[in-house]
N, C-alpha and C positions, 0 to 999 in steps of 0.2 A: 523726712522727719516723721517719725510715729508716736502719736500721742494718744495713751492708754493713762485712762484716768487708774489710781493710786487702787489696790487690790479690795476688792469689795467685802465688807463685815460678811463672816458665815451666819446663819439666821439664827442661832444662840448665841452670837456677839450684837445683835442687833439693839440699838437702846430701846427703853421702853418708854413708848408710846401713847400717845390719846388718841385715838379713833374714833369718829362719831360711831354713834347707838344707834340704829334707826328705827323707829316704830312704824309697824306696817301703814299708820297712815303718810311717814314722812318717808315712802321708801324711794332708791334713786341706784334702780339695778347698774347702770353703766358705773356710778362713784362706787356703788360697791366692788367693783368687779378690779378698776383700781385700786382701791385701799386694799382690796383681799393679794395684788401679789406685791405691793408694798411691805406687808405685814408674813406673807409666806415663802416671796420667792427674791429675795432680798440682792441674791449673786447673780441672778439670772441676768442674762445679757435679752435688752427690752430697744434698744435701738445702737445703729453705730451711723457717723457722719463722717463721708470720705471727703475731702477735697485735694487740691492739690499741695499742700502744705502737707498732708498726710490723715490720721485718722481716730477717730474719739471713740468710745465704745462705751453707751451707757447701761447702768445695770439698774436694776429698779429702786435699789438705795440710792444709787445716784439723781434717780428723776425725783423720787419723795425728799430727798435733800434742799434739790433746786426748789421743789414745789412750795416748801415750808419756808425758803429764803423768798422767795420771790410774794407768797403771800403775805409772809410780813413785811414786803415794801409794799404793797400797795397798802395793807392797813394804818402804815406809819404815812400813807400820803394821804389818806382821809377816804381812799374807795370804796363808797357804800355797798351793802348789798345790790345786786343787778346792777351793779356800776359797769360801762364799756371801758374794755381796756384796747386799744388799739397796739401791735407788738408790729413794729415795722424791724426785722430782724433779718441778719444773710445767713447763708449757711454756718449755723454756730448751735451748737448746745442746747442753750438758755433757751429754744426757740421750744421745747419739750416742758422745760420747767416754768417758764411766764405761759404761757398758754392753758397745762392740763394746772398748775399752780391758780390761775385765775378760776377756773372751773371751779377746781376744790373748794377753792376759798368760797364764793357763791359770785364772782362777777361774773360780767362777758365780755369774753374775748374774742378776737378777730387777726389773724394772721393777716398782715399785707406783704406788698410787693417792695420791693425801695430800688432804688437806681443803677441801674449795671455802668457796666464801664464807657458806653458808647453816648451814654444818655446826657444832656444836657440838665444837671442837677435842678437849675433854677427853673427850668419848663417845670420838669415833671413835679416839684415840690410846689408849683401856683398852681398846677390844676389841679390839686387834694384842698385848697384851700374850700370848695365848697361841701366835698366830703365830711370835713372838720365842721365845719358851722352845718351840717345838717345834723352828723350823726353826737353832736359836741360830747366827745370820750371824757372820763374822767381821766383817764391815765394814757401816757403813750409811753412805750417801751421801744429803746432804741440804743444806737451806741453813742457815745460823744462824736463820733465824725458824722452820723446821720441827722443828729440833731442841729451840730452845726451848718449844715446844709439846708436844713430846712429854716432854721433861722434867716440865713443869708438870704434864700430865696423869700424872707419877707411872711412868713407864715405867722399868724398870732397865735401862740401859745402861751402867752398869760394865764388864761384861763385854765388850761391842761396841766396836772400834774406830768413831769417829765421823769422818768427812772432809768437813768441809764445802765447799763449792764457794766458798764466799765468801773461805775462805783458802787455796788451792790455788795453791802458789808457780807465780808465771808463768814460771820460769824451769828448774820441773822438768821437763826434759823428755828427759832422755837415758836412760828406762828404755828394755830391748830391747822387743820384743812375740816371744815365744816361744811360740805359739800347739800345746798338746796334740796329740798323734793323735788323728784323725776320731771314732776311738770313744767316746772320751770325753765325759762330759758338757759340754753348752755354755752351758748356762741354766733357770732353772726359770721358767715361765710359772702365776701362778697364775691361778684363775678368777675373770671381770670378776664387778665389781659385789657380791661382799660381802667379807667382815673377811680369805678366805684363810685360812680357819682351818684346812680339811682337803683342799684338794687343792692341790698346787703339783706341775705336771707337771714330769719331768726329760725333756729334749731332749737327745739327743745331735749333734754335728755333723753325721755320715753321716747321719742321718736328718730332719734341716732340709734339708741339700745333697741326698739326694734326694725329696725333697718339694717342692723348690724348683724340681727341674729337673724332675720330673714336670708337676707346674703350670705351671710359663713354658710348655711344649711345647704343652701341651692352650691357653692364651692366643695361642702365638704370639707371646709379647714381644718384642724387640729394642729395640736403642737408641732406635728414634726414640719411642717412647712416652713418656710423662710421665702421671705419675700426681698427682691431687689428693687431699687427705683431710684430715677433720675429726676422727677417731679419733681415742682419747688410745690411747698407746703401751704403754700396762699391759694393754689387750686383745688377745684373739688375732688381730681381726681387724687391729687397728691396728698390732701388731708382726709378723706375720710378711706380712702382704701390703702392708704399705705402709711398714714399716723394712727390714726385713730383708731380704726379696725387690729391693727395688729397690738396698739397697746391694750385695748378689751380684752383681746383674746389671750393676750400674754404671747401671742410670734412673733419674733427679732426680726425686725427690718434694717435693710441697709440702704442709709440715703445718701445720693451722689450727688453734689453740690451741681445747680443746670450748668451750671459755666462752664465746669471741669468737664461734664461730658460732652459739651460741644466740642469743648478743641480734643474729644479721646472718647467717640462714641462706642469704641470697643471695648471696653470699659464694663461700659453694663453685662457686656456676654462674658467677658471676664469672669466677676462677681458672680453672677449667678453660676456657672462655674465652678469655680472653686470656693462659695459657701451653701453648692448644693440648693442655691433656688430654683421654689418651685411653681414663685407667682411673679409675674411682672407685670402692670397697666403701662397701657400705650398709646395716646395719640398717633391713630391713623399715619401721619406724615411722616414718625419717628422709624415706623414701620419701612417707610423707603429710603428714610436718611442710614438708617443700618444698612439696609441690602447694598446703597450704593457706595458706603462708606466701609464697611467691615464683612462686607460677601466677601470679599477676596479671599479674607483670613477664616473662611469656615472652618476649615479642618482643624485648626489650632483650638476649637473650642466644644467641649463635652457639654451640649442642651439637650440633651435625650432624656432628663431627669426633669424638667420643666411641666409641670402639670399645665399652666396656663401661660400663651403668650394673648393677654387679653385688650381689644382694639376697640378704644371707648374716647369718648370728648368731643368727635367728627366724626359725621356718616363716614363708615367703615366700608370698603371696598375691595370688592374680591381681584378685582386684579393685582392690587397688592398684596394678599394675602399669597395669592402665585405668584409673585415673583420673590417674595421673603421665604417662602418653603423651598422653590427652587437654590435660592443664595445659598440656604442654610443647611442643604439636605448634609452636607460631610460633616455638619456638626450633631446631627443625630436629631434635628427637625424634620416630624411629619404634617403634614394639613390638620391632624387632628389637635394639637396644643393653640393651633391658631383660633381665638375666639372671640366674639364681637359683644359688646354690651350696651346697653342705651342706659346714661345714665345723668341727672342735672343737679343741683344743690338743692332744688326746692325740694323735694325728696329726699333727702338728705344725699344721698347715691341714686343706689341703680333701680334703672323700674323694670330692664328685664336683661336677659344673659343666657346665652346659648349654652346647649348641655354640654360639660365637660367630656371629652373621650369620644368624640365625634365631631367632624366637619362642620360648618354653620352650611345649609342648607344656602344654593344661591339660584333663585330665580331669570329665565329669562323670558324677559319681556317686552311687549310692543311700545316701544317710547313714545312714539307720537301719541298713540290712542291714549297714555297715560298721560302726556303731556295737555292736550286737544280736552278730553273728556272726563281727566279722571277717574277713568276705570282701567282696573290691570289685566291684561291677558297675557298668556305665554305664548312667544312664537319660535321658532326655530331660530338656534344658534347662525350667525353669522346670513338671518332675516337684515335688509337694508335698513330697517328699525329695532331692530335687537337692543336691547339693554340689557345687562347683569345688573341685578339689585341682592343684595346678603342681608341674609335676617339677623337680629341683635336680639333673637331666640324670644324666649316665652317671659310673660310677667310675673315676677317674684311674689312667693305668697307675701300677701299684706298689702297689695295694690289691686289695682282695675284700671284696665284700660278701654277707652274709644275711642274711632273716631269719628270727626266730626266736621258739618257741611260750617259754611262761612254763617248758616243761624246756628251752630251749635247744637244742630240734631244728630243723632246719632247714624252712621253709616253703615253699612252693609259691607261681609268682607271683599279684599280686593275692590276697594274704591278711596281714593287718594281724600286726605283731610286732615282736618289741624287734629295732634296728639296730644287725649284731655284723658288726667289719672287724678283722681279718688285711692285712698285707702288712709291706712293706718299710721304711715309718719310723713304723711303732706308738711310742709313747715308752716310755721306759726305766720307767716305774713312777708311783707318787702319792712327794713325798720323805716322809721319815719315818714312813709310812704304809702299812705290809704286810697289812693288814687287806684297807682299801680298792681295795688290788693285787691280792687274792688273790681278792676276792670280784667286781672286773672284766674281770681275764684270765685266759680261763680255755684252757690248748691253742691259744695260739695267737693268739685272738681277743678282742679289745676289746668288749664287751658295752655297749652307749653309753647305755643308758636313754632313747633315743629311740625313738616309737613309726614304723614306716613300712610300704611296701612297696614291691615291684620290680612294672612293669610293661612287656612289652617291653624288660626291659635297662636301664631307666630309674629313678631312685629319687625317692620319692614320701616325704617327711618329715608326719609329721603332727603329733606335739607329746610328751610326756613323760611315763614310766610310774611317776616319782615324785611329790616334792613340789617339785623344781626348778619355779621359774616364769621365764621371760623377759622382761621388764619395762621398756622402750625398750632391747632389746639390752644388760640386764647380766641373767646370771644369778645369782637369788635364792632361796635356799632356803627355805619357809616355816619349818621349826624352828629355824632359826639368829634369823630372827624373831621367833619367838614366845621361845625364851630369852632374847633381848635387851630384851622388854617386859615377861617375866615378874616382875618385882619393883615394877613401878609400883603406887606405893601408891592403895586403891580399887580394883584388879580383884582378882580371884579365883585364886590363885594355880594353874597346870596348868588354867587354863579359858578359854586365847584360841586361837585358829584364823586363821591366816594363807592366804588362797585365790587362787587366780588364775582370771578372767574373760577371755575374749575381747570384746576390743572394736573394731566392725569400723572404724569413723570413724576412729581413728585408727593401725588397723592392726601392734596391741600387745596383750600381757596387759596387765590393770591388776588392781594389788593392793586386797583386800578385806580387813579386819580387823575379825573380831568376838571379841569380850573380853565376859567374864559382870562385870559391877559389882557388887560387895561391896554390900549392900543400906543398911548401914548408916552409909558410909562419909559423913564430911565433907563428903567436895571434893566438887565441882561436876562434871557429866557433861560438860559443855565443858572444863575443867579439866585431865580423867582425857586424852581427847580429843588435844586442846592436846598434854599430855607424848607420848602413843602417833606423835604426827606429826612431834617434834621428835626423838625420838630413831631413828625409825627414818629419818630424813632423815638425821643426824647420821651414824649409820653406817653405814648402804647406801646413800645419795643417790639415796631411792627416795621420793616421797611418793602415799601409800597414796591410792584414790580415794574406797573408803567407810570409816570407822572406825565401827561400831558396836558400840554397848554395848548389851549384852541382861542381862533379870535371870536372876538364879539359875539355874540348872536349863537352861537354853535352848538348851545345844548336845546334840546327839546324839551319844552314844560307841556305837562297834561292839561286837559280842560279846566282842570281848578288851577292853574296858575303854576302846579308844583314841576322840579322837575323831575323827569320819569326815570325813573334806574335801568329799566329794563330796556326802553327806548333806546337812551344812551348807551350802553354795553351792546345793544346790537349795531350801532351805528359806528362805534369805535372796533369794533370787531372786523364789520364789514371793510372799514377802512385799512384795518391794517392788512387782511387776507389781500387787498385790492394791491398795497405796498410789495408783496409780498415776504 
């Protein structure tokens, strides 16, 4: 089935319009730069959404349409200025027009995730219930099957104005769009892949718009590019490099529903393909889920037109980078389209990005003495301690980077420490959260919990100095984990441990869970098992690789009582190398 929305007015059929004024004190370059192709590029094709049902194709009449309908729902629901709208939406449309619609109007809005098909509805709808009572939205956007769900599962939404898409008068469409001054906030982006329960970054305009334009500059966009992507829009990488960025700029993006490309990963090399892309973002892991899934079929696919295949969300690694060049060479992939970025939400994007038309530079190095010491040397390839590390290139104008020792002082190149950036669109804070603000910015600078270092001007990402794991590109916190299984009946209550492993085959952490079992308990160790997989699928759409149950006594706590992550993961490692 192919669905092409109804033929788009020529730009002298277009009706006539109010567009705000804006006086240089009230100015808001990113709304301008949408009203201006509202108002000039009217046919222009501005996004298209593929699923497997088939394919929608919006034109920028079509977005300022939705934008002006969905404005005037929330106005008729009472959302004040800076009002949150929370849009729990699937691959559909609306997800364009309730979103850049909220902006316009002056709320904020926040793209979430909602339930896939494996998920148990009622998990995942009670662990957003403290999301709801922190961040209390005036509006949620959803469909009637998601609201029904979230009902069932006991949610209070009294309070919440609800707007479903299913009943969104066709005919509402005469709200204005009066889009805030720059400084104001524009949206909150929370973080992929769990419940959002404590961070949801604030974004202000001015600093989207310059982040936007810093990055186009360092890619060199212009119109003639087209971008493809699989990313679902609740991520940073999916919303600001492949929504937001290209509606700014006015480049036709083509988004492929995640579902649809898991079961048809070939798909994306398709598309770009034969609409001539010439940008794609990637999680690291996707990177090896292609090679092992759609190498076969190289030859069938012209990528020699691809300016960037770019590897961002998870430390980026060069041996996948060699084996994706290798899969892909019949398709007219060289090393140099392959490219790495370091990029997070509190920033809006990226803080740096390898030069286009060239290889990212890969170090090797003495692992121990960097693991031991903290300092980086290079040693000879296929050295007993050798390590490859790949740079995510130099820092984009309008940032600063350091880094820095566990007091926060500044380091010297080639010496490992937490990755702390200063500049010009840091975000506005965590929302409802001055804790977690106070304790990340500190003078100025963004303290990122990523562990790195600089070499020659270059930034070298290596992995995370808490218990964040990254897990096919969603970020997962292990104790958000481990509260959420702590109540299964048969474990041991405060004695599971959530780990993250590198694994190189597939070029991803994968989660580990070990849990002590109640000695005495009924159920069955398959059972206990069984529940620890369904629910933590259910609300991180994460499934664990080992679950094991140890008895009694079995994990190791640190001096203060806690238990040790790293203790454990050596101790289960050793065990199982010993299994063989």
């Amino acid at each position: 089935m192919l669905w092409v929305r109804s033929p788009l007015p020529s730009k002298s059929a277009t009706p006539s319009v109010d567009y705000p004024s804006m006086s240089s004190s009230d100015t808001n370059r990113f709304a301008d730069a949408l009203l201006d192709h509202f108002r000039e590029r009217p046919g222009a094709r501005a996004a298209s959404f593929v699923t497997a049902a088939g394919r929608v194709d919006l034109g920028f009449a079509d977005i300022e349409r939705d934008c002006r309908r969905f404005a005037a729902a929330y106005r008729n629901a009472g959302v004040g200025q800076g009002g949150t709208v929370l849009i729990f939406l699937r691959h559909v449309p609306e997800l364009y027009g309730s979103f850049f619609g909220a902006m316009l109007a002056g709320h904020v809005p926040s793209l979430m995730p909602c339930t896939s098909p494996r998920q148990d509805s009622g998990l995942y709808w009670r662990s957003h219930d403290k999301l709801l009572r922190r961040i209390r939205p005036d509006a949620i956007v959803a469909s009637d099957e998601t609201f029904a769900e979230m009902q069932e599962a006991g949610l209070d939404l009294a309070a919440i104005h609800q707007i479903s898409i299913d009943n969104l008068a066709a005919d509402e469409g005469g709200a204005a769009l009066a889009p805030p001054p720059g400084e104001h906030i524009a949206l909150l982006q929370h973080s992929s892949g769990t419940t959002g329960l404590k961070k949801g970054v604030r974004l202000s305009f001015d600093a989207i718009r310059a982040q936007v334009d810093s990055y186009a500059g360092v890619l060199s966009l212009d119109d003639e590019d087209r971008i493809v992507s699989w990313l679902p829009l609740y991520h940073d990488m999916g919303l600001i490099a492949c929504m937001i960025t290209p509606a700014y700029l006015g480049i036709p993006v083509t988004h492929i529903d995640p579902f649809h490309w898991l079961s048809r990963p070939g798909l994306l090399l398709d598309l770009l393909d034969k609409e001539r892309g010439t940008f794609c973002w990637l999680p690291n892991f996707a990177f090896e889920h292609l090679t092992l899934t759609a190498g076969r079929d190289a030859a069938s696919y012209e990528l020699g037109r691809v300016r960037a295949f770019i590897n961002c969300s998870e430390p980026c690694r060069a041996s996948t980078f060699h084996r994706f060049a290798e899969a892909f060479a019949a398709a007219g992939v060289n090393k140099n389209q392959l490219q790495c970025c370091y990029a997070m939400a509190e920033t809006v994007f990226a803080v740096s990005q390898t030069p286009l038309g060239q290889a990212p530079r890969v170090l090797t190095v003495d692992g121990q003495l960097m693991r031991t010491e903290g300092r980086v040397a290079d040693t000879a390839p296929g050295a007993p301690e050798a390590l490859e590390v790949i740079e995510s290139g130099q820092v984009i104008p309008g940032l600063r980077v350091e880094i820095r020792d566990e007091g926060r002082r500044p380091l010297p190149e080639r010496h490992v420490g937490e990755i702390a950036i200063a500049g010009e669109f840091l975000f506005d804070g965590y929302n409802a959260d001055p804790e977690r603000t106070a304790a990340r910015l500190e003078n100025g600078f963004y303290h990122s919990g990523d562990l790195g270092f600089l070499a020659d001007g270059r930034l070298y990402v290596l992995g995370r100095t808490d218990d964040l794991m990254i897990v096919n590109g969603r970020n997962i916190y292990g104790h958000e984990v481990e509260a959420e299984i702590a109540g299964i009946d048969g474990l041991k209550p405060g004695r599971a441990v959530v780990l993250a492993h590198e694994d190189t085959r597939i070029g991803s952490q994968v989660m580990i869970v070990i849990a002590e079992r109640v000695e005495r308990s009924a159920r069955s160790s398959r059972e206990i098992q069984r529940e620890i997989i369904d629910r933590i699928f259910s609300i991180f759409q994460i499934t664990p690789r080992y679950v094991e149950l140890v008895e009694e006594g079995w994990l190791i706590k640190t001096t203060s009582g806690k238990i040790g992550r790293s203790a454990n993961l050596a101790k289960f490692l050793e065990a199982r190398n010993q299994q063989g």
